[in-house]
Jmol script that loads the backbone (N, CA, C; Angstrom):
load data "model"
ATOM      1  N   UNK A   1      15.625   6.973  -3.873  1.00  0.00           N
ATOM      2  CA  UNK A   1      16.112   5.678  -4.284  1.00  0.00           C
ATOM      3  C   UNK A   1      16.016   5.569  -5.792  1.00  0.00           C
ATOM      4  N   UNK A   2      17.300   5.315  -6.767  1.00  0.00           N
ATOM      5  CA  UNK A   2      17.311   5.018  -7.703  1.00  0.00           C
ATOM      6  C   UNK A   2      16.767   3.698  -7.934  1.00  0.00           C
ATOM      7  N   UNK A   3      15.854   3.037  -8.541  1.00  0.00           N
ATOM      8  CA  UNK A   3      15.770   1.919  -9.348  1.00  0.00           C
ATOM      9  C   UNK A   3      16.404   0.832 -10.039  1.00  0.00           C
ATOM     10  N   UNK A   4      17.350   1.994 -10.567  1.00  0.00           N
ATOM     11  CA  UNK A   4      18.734   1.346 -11.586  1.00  0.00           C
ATOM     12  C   UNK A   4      19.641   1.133 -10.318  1.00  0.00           C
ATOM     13  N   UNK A   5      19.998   1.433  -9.240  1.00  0.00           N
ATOM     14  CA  UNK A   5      20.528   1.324  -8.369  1.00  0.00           C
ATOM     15  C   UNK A   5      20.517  -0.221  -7.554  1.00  0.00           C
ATOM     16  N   UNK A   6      18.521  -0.316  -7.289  1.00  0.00           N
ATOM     17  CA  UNK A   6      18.277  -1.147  -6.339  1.00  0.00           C
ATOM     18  C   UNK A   6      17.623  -2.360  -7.442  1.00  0.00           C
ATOM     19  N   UNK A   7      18.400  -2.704  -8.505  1.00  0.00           N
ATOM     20  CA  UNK A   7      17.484  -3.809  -9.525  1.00  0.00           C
ATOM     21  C   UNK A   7      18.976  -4.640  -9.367  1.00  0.00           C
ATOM     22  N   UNK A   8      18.211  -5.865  -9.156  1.00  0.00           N
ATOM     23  CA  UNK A   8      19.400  -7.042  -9.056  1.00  0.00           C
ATOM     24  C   UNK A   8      18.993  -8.132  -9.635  1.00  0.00           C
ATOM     25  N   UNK A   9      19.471  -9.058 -10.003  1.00  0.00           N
ATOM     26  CA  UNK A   9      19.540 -10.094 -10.829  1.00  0.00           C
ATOM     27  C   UNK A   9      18.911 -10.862  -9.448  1.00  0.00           C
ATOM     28  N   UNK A  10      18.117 -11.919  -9.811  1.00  0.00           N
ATOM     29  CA  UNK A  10      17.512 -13.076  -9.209  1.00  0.00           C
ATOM     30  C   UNK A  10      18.961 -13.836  -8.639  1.00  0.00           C
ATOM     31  N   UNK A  11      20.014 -14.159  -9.214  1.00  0.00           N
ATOM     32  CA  UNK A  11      21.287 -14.488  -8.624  1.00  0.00           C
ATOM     33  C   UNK A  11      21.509 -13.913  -7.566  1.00  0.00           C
ATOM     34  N   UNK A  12      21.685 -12.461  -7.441  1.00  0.00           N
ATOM     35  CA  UNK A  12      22.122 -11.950  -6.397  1.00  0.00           C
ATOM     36  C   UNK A  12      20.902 -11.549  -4.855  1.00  0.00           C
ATOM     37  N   UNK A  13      19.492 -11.858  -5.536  1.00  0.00           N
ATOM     38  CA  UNK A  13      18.826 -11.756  -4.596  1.00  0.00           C
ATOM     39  C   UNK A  13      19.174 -13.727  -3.736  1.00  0.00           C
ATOM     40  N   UNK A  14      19.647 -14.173  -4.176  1.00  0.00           N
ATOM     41  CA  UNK A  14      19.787 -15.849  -3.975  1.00  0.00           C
ATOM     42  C   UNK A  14      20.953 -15.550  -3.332  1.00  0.00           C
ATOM     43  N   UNK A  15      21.961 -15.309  -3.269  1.00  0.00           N
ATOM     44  CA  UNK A  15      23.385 -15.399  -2.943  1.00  0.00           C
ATOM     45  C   UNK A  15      23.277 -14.259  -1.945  1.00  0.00           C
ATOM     46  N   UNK A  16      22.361 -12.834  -1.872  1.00  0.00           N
ATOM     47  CA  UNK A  16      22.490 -12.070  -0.887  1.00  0.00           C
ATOM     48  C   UNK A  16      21.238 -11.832  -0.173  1.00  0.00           C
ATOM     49  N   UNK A  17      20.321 -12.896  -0.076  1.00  0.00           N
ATOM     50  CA  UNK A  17      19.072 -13.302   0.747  1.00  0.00           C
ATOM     51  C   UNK A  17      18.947 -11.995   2.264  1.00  0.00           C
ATOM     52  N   UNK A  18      20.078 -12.628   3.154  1.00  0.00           N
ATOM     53  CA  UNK A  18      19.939 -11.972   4.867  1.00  0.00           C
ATOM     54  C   UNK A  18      20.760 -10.623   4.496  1.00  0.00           C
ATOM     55  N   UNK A  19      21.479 -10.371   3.586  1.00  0.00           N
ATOM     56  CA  UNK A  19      21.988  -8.847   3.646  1.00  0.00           C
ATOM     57  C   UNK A  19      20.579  -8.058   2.824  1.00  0.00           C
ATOM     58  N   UNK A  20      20.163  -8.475   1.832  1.00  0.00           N
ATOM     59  CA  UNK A  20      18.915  -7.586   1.056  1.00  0.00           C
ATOM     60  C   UNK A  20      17.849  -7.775   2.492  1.00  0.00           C
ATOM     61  N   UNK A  21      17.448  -8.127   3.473  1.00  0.00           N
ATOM     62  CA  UNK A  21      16.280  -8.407   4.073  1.00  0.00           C
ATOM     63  C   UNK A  21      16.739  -7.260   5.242  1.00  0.00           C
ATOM     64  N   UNK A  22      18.292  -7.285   5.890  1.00  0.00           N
ATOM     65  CA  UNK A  22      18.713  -6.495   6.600  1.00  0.00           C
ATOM     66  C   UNK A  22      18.105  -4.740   6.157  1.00  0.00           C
ATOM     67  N   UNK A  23      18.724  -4.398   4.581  1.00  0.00           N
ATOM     68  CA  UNK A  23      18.860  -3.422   4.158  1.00  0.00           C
ATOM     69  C   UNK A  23      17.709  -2.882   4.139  1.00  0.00           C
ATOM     70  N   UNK A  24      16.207  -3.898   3.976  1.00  0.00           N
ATOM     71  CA  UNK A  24      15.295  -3.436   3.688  1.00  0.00           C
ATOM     72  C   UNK A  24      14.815  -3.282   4.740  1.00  0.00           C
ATOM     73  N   UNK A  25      15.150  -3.659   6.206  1.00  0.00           N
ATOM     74  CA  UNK A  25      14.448  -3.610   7.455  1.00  0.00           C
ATOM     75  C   UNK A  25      14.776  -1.901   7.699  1.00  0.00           C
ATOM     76  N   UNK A  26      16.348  -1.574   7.399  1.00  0.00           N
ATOM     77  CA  UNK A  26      16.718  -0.713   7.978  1.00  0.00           C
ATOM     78  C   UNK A  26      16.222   0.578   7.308  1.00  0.00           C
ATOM     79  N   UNK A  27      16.554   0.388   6.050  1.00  0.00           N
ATOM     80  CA  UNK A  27      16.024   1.737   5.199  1.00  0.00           C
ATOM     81  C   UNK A  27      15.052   2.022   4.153  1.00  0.00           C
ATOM     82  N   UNK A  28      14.049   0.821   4.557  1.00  0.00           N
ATOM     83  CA  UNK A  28      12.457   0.952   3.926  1.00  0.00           C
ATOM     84  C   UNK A  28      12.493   0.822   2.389  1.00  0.00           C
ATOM     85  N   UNK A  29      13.876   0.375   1.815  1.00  0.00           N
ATOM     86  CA  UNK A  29      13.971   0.416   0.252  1.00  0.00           C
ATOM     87  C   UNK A  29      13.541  -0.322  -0.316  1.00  0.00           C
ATOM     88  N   UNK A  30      13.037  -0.930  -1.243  1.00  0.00           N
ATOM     89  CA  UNK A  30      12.793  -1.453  -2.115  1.00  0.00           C
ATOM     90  C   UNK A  30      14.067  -2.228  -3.119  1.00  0.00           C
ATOM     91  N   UNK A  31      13.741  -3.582  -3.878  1.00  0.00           N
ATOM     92  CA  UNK A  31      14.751  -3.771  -4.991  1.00  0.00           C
ATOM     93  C   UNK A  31      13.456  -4.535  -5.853  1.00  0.00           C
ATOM     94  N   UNK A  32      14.107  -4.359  -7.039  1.00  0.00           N
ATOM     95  CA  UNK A  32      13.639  -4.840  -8.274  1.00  0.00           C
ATOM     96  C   UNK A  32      14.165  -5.923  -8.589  1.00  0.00           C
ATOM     97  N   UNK A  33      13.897  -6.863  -8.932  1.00  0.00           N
ATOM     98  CA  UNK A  33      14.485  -8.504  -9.022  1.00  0.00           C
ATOM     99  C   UNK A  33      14.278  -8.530 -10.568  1.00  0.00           C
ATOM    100  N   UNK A  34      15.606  -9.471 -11.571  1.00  0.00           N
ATOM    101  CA  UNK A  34      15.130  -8.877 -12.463  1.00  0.00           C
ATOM    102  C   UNK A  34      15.910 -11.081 -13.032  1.00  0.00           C
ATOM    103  N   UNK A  35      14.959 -11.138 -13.767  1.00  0.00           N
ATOM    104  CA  UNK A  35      15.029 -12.778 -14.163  1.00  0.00           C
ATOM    105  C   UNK A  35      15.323 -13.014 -15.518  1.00  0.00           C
ATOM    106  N   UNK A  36      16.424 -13.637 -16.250  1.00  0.00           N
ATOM    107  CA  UNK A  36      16.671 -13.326 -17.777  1.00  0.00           C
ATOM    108  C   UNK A  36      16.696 -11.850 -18.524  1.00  0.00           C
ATOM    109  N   UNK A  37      16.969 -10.685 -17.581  1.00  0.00           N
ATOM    110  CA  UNK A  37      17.282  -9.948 -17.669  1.00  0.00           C
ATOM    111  C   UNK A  37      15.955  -8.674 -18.074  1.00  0.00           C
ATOM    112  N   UNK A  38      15.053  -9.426 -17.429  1.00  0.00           N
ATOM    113  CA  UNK A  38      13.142  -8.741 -17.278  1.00  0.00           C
ATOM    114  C   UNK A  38      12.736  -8.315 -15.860  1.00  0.00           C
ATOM    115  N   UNK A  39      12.197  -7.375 -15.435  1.00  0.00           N
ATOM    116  CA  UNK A  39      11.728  -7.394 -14.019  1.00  0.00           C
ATOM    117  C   UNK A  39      10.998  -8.581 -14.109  1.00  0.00           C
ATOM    118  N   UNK A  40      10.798  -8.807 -13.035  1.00  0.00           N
ATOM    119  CA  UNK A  40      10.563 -10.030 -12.511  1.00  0.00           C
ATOM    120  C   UNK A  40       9.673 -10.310 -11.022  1.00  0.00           C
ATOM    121  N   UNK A  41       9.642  -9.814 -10.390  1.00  0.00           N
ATOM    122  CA  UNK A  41       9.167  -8.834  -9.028  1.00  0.00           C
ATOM    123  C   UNK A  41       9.993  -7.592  -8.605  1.00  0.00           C
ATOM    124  N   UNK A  42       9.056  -7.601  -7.004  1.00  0.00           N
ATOM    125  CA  UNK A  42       9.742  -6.593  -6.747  1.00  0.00           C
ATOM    126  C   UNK A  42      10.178  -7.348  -4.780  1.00  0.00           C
ATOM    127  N   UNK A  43      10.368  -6.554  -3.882  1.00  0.00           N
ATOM    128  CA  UNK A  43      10.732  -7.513  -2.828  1.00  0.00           C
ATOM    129  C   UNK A  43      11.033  -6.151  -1.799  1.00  0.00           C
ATOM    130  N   UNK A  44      10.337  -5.826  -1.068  1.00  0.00           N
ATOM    131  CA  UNK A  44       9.792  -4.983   0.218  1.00  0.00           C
ATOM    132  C   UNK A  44       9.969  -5.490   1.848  1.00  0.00           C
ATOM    133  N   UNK A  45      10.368  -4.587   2.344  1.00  0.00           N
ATOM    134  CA  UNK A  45       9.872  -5.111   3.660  1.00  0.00           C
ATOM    135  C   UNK A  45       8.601  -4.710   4.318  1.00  0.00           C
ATOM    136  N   UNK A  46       8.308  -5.464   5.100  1.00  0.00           N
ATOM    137  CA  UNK A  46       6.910  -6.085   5.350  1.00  0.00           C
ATOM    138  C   UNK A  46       6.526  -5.004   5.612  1.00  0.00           C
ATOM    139  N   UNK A  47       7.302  -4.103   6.780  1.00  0.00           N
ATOM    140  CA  UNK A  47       6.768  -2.517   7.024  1.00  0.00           C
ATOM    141  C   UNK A  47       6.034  -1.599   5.463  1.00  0.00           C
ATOM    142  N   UNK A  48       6.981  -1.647   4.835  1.00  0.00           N
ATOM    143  CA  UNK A  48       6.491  -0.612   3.787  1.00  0.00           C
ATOM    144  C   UNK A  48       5.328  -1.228   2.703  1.00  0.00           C
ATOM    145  N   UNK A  49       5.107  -3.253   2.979  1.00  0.00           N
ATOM    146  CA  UNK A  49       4.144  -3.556   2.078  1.00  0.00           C
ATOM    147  C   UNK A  49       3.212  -3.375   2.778  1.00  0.00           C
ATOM    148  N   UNK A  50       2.514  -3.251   4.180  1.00  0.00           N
ATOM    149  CA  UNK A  50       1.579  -3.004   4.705  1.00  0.00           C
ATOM    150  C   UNK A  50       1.189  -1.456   4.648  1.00  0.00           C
ATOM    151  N   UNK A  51       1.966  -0.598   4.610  1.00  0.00           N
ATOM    152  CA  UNK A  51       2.041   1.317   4.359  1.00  0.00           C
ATOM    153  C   UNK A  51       1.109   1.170   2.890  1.00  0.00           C
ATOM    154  N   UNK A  52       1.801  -0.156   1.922  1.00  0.00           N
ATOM    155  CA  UNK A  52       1.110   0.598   0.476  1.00  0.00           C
ATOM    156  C   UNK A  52      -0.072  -0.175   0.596  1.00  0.00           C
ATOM    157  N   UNK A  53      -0.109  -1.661   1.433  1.00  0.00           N
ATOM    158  CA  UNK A  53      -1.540  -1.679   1.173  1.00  0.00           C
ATOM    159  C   UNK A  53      -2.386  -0.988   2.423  1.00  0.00           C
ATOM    160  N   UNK A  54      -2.196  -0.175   2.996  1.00  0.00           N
ATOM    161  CA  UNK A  54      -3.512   0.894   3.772  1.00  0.00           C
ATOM    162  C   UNK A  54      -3.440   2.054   2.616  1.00  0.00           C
ATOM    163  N   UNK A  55      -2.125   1.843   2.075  1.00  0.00           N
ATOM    164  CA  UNK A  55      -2.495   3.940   1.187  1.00  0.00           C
ATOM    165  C   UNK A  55      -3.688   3.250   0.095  1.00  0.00           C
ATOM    166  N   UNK A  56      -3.316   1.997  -0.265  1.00  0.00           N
ATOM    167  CA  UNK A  56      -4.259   1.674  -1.252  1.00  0.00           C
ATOM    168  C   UNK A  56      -6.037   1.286  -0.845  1.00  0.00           C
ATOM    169  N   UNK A  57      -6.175   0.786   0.284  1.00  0.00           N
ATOM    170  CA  UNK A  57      -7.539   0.643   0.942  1.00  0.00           C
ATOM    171  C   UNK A  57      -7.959   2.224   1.045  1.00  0.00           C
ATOM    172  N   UNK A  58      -7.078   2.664   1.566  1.00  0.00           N
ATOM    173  CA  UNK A  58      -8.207   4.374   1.448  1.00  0.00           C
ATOM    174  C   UNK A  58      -8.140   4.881  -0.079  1.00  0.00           C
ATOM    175  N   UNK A  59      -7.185   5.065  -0.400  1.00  0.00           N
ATOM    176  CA  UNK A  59      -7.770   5.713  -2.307  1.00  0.00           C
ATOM    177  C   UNK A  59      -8.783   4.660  -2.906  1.00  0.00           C
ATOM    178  N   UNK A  60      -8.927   3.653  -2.517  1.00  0.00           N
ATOM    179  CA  UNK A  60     -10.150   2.467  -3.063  1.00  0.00           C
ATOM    180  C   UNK A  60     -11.565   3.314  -2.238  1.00  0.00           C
ATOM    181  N   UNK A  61     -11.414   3.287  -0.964  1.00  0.00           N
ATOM    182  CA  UNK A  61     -12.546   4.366  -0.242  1.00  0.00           C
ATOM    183  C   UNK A  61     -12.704   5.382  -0.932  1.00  0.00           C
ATOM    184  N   UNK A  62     -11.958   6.180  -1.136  1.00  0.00           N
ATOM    185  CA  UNK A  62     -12.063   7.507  -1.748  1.00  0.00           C
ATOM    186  C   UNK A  62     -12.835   7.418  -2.598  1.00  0.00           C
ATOM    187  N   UNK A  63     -12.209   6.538  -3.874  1.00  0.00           N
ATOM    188  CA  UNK A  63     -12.723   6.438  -5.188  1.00  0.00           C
ATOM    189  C   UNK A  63     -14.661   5.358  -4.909  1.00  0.00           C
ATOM    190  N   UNK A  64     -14.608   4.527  -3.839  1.00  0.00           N
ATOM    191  CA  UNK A  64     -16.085   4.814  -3.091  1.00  0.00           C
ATOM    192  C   UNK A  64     -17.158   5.631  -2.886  1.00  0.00           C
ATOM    193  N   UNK A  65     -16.019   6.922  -2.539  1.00  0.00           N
ATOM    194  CA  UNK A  65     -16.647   7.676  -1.620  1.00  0.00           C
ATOM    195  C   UNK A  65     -17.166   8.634  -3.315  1.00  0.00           C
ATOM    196  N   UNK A  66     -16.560   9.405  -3.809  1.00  0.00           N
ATOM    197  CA  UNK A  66     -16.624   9.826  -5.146  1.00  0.00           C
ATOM    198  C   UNK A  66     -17.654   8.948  -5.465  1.00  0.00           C
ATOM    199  N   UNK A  67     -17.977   7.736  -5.977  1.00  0.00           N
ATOM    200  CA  UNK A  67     -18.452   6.818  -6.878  1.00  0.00           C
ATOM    201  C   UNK A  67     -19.878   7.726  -6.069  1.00  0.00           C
ATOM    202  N   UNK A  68     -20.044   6.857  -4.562  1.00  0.00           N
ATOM    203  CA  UNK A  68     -21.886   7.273  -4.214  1.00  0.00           C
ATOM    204  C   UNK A  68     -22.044   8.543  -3.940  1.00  0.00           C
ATOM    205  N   UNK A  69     -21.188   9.724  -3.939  1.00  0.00           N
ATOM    206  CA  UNK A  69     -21.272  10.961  -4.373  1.00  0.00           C
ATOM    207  C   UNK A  69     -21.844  11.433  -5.425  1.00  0.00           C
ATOM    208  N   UNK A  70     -21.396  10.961  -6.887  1.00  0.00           N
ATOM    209  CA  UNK A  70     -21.962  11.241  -7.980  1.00  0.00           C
ATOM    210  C   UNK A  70     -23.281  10.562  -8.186  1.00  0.00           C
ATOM    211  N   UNK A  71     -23.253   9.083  -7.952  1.00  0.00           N
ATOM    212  CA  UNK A  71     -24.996   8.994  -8.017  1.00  0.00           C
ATOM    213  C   UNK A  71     -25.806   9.305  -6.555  1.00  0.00           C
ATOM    214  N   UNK A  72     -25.291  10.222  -6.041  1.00  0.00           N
ATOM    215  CA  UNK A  72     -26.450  10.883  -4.945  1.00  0.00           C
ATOM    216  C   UNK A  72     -26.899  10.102  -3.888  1.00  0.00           C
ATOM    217  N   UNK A  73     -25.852   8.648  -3.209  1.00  0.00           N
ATOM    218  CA  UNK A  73     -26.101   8.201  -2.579  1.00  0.00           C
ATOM    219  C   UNK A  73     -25.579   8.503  -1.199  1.00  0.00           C
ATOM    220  N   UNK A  74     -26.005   9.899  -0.722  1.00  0.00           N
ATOM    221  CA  UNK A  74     -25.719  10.172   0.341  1.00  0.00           C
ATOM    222  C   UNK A  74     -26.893  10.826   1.242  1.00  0.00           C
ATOM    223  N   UNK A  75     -26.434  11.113   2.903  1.00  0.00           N
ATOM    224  CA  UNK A  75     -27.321  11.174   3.997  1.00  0.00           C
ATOM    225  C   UNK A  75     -26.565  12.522   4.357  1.00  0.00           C
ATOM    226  N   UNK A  76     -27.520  13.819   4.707  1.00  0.00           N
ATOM    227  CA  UNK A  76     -27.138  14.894   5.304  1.00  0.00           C
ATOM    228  C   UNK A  76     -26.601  14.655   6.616  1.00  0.00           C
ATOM    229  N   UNK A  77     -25.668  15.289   7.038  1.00  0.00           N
ATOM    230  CA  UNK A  77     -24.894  14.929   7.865  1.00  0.00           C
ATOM    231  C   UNK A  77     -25.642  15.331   9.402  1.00  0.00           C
ATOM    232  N   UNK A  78     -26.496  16.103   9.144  1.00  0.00           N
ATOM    233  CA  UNK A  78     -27.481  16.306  10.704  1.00  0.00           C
ATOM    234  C   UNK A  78     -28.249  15.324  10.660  1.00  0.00           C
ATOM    235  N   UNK A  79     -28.492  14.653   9.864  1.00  0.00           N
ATOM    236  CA  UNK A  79     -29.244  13.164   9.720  1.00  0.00           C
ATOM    237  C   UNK A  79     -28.740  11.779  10.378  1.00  0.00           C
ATOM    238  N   UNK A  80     -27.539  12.007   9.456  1.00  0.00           N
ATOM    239  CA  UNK A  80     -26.558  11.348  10.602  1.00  0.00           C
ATOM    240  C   UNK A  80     -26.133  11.227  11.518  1.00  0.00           C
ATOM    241  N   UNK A  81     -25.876  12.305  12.335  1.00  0.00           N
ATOM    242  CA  UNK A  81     -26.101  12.659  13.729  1.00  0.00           C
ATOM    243  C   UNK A  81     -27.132  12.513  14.690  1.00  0.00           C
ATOM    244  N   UNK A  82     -28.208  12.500  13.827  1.00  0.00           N
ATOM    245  CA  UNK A  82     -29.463  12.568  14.698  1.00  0.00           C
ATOM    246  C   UNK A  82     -29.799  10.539  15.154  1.00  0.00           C
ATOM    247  N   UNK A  83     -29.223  10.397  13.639  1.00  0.00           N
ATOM    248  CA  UNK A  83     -29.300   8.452  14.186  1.00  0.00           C
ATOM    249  C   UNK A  83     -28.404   8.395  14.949  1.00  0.00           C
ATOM    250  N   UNK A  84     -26.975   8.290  15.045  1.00  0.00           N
ATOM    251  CA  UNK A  84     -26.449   8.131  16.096  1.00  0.00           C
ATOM    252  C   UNK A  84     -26.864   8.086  17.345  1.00  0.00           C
ATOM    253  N   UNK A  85     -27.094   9.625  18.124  1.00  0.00           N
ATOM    254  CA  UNK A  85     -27.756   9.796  18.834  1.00  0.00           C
ATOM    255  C   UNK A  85     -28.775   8.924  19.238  1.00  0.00           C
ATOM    256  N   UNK A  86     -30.109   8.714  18.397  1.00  0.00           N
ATOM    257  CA  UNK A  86     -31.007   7.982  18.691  1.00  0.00           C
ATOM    258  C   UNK A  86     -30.770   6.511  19.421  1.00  0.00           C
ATOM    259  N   UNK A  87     -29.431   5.815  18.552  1.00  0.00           N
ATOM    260  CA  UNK A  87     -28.863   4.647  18.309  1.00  0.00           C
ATOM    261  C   UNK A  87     -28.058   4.201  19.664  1.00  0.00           C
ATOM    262  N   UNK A  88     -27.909   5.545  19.876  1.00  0.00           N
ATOM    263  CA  UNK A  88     -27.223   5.691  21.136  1.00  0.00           C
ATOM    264  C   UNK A  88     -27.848   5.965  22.671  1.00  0.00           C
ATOM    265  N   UNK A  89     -28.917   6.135  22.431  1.00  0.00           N
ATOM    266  CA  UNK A  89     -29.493   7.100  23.395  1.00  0.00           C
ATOM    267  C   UNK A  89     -28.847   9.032  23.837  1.00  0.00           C
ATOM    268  N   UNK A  90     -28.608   9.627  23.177  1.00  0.00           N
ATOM    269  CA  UNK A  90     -27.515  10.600  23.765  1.00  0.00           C
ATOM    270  C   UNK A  90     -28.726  11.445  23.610  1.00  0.00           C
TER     271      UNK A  90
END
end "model"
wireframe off; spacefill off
backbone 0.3
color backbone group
């Protein structure tokens, strides 16, 4: 998907409301809304804004997971297992 392609004037997101909502159901695209001639937002369908916010909850984990990595805030993993277990009765 080009950008320059899918950037439309705030007019035409107004005047083509149910065809841009169609397009975006069908082929996950994206448009750029652009107001006095500035981006302005952007305008997704709901499918693909929920995709970026899970890709973004796990790279936030990640960058978690990294963070108590480097200051050494971690549990050997037979340790971990062994609570479970316990926690569990197994």
């Amino acid at each position: 998907m080009s950008l320059l392609t899918h950037t439309k004037p705030i007019s035409y997101l107004k005047a083509n409301a149910a065809k841009i909502a169609q397009e975006l159901k069908e082929d996950g695209e994206h448009y750029v809304i652009t107001q006095n001639g500035e981006p302005a937002m952007v305008v997704q369908s709901v499918h693909e804004y929920e995709q970026t916010q899970e890709t973004l909850a796990m790279l936030k984990m990640l960058a978690q997971s990294e963070h108590d990595i480097a200051q050494g805030n971690t549990i050997p993993a037979d340790d971990v297992i062994a609570q479970l277990r316990k926690r569990h009765s197994l």
